[in-house]
C-alpha positions as CSV (number, residue, x, y, z in Angstrom):
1,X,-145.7,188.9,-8.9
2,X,-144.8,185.6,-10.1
3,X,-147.5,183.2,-12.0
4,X,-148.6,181.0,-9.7
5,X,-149.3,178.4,-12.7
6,X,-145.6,178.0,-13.1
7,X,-144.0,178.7,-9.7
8,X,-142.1,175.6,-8.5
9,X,-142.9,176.6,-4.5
10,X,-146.4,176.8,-5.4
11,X,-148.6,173.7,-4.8
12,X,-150.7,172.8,-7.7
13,X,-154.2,171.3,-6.9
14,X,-156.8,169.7,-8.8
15,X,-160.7,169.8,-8.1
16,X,-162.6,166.8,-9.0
17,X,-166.6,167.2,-7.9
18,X,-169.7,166.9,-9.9
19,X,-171.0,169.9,-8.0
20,X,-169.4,173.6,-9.6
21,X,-170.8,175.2,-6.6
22,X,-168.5,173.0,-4.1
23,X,-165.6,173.3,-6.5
24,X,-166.0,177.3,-6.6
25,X,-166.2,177.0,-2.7
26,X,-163.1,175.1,-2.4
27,X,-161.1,176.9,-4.9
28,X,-161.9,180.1,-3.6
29,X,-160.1,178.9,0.5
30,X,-157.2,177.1,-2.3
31,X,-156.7,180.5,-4.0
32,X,-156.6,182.5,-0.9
33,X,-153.8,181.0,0.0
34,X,-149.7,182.2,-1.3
35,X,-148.6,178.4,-1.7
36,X,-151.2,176.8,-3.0
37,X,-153.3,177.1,-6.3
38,X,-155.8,175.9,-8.6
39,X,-155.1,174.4,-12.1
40,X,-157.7,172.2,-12.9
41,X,-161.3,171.8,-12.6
42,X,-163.0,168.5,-13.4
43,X,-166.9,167.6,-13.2
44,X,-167.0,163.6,-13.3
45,X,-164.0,161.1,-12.8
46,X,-163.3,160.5,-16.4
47,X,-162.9,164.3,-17.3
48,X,-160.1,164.2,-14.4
49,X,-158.3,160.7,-15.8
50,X,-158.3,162.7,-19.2
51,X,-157.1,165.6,-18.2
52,X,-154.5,164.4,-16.0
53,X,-152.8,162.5,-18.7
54,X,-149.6,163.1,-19.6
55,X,-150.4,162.5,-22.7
56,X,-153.5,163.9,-23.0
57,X,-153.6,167.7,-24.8
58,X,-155.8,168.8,-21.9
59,X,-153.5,168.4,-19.3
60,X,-152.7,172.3,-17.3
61,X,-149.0,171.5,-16.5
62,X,-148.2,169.8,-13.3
63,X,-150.5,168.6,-10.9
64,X,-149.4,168.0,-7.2
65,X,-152.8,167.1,-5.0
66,X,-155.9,166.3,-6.5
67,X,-159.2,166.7,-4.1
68,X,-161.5,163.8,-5.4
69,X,-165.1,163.3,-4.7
70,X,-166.8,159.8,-4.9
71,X,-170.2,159.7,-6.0
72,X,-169.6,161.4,-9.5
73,X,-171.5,160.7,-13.4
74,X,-169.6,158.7,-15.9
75,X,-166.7,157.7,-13.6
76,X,-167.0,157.7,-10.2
77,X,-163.7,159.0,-7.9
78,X,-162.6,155.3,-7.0
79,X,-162.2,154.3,-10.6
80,X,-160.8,157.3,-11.7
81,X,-158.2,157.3,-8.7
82,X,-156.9,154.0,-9.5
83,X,-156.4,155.0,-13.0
84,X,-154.3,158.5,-12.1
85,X,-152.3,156.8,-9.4
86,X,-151.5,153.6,-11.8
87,X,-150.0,155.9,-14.2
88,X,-147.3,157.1,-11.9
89,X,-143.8,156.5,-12.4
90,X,-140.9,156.9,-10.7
91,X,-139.7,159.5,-13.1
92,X,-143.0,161.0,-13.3
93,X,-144.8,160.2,-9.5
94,X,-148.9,160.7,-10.1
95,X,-150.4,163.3,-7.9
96,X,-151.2,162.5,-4.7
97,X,-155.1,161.6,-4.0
98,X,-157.2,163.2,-1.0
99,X,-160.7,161.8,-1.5
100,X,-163.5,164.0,0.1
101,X,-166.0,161.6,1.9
102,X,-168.6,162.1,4.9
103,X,-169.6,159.6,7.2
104,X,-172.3,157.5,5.6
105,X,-169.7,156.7,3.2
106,X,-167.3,154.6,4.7
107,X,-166.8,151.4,2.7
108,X,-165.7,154.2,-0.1
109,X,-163.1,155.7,2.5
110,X,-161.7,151.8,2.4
111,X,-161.7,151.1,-1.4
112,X,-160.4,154.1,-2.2
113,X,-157.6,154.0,-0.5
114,X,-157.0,150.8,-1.7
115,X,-157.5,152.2,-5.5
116,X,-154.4,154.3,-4.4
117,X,-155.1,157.4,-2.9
118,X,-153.1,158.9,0.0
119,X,-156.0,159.5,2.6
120,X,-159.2,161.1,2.9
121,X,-161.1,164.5,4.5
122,X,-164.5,164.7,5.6
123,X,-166.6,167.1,2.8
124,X,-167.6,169.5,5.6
125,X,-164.4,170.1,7.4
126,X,-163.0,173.4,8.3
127,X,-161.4,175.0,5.6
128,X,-158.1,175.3,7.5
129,X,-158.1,171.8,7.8
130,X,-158.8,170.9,4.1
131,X,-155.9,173.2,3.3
132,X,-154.0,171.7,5.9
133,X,-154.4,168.3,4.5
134,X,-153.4,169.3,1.3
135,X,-150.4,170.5,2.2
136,X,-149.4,167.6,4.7
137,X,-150.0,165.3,1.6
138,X,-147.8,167.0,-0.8
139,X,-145.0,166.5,2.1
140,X,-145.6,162.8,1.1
141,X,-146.7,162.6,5.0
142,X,-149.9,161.4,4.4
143,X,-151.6,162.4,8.0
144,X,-154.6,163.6,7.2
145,X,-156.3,165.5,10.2
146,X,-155.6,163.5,12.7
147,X,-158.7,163.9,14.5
148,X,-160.8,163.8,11.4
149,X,-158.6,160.6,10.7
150,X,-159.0,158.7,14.2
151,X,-163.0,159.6,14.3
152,X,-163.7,158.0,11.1
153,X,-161.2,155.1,11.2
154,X,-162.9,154.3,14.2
155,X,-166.3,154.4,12.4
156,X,-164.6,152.8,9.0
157,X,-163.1,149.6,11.3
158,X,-166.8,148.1,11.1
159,X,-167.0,147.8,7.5
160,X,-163.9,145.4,7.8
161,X,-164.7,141.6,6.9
162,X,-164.2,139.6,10.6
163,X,-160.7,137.6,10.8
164,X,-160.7,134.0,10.8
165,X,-158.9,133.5,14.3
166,X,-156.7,130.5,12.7
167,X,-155.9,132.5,9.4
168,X,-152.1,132.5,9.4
169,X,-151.9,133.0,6.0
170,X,-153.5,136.3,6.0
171,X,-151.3,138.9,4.6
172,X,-151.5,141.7,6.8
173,X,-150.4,139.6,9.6
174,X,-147.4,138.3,8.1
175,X,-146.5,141.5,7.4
176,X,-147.1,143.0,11.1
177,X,-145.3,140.0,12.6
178,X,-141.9,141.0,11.0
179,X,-142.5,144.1,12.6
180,X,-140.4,144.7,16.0
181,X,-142.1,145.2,19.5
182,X,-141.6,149.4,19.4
183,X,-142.9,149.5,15.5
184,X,-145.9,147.7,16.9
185,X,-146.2,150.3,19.4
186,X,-145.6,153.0,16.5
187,X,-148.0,151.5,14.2
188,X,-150.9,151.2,17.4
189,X,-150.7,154.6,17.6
190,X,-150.9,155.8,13.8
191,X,-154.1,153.7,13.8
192,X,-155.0,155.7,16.5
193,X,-154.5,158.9,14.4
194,X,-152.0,160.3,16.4
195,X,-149.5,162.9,14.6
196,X,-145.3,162.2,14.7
197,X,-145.4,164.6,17.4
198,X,-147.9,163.4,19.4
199,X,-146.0,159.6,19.4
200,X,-143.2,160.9,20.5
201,X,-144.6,162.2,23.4
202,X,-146.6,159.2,24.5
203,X,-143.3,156.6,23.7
204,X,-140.9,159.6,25.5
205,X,-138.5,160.0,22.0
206,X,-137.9,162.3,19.5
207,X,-139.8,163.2,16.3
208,X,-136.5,162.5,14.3
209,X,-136.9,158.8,15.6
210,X,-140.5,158.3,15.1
211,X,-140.1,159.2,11.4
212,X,-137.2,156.5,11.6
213,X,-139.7,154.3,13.0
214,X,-142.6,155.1,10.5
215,X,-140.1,155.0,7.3
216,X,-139.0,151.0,8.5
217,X,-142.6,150.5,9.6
218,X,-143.8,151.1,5.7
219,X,-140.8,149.2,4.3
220,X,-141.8,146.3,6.2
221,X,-145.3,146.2,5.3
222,X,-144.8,146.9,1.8
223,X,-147.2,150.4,2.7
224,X,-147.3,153.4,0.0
225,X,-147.4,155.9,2.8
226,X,-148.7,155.6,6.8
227,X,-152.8,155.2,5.7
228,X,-152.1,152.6,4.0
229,X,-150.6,151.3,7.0
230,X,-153.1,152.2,8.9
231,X,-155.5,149.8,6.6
232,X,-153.2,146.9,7.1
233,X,-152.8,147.2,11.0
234,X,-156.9,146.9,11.1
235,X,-156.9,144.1,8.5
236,X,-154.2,142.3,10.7
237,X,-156.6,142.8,13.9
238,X,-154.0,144.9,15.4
239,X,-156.5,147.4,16.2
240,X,-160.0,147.0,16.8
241,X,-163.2,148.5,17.4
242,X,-162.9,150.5,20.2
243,X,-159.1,150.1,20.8
């Protein structure tokens, strides 16, 4: 049996939470699993920034997906996710954030994915869903649970500031009105939390075209992956509360 440290199939994951009873819970679902595995455990955000240096003498090899908490001692998980995903490059990509949240924790959902990372899971999800999410985000997909995703955008939309109705100048906007009438459409429904799939059965076209769709959709907005999309469709008032 091959090492799953150094197997190039295998995902590698990092666990960031100051609790080493959650991190033993989640690595023990992780490890279960043939493609996915463990290689770091950190208690606080600043042990995690360290470790996950390249530089650093600490660091376990490569790291794909790193499971952040928020609320953690000497470095909470929105400062230490802006300082891992920062330190990517396009020869050496940072891994890809999922910060764990729950729902009276919102405006963190918000700023953290503003800080960089590439969506979110609700702390007491199924664990078929957390390892589901991990593996969606190491596609680069960035679809988190989509009905975790459209439950707590919906909740998340509140803690937006209001839009000044006469506020052309507002970035999102711009950006959303270079998009064309179908991307709209596209984009309405990611906000929505609806899955590739499911958007090409409500618009009547194939996956293969919704991804086309999605990929111009991102270019457009200037969007590191379809959350942050997500963001700047609420920010624009494309989608409201309720919508």
């Amino acid at each position: 049996m091959s090492d799953p440290t150094t197997n190039p199939s295998v995902i590698h994951v990092a666990l960031v939470d100051d609790q080493q009873l959650v991190r033993a819970g989640f690595r023990m679902v992780i490890d279960s699993q043939p493609d996915l595995h463990v290689v770091l455990e950190a208690g606080d955000g600043a042990q995690a920034v360290h470790a996950l240096d390249p530089a650093s003498r600490t660091a376990l090899g490569r790291v794909d997906v790193v499971l952040m908490d928020v609320r953690m001692p000497q470095m909470d998980g929105l400062e230490a996710t802006a300082r891992i995903v920062a330190r990517g490059t396009d020869d050496a990509p940072a891994p890809r954030v999922i910060v764990l949240t729950t729902f009276d924790l919102d405006e963190y959902v918000l700023a953290a994915i503003r800080a960089g990372a590439s969506g979110f899971l609700l702390k007491d999800a199924p664990p078929e869903e957390m390892l589901a999410a991990i593996r969606t985000v190491h596609r680069g997909d960035a679809v988190i649970a989509p009905s975790s995703t459209r439950r707590l955008l919906e909740h998340l939309v509140t803690a937006l500031p209001e839009q000044q109705e006469d506020d052309g100048a507002n970035p999102a906007r711009l950006a959303v009105a270079d998009l064309t009438e179908r991307e709209r459409e596209v984009l309405l429904l990611m906000a929505r939390g609806r899955s590739n799939t499911e958007i090409g059965q409500d618009l009547f076209v194939a996956e293969a075209t919704v991804k086309t769709h999605v990929g111009r959709i991102l270019a457009k907005l200037g969007a590191r992956d379809r959350v942050q999309a997500v963001v700047t469709a609420y920010e624009a008032g494309l989608v409201r509360p309720g919508a």
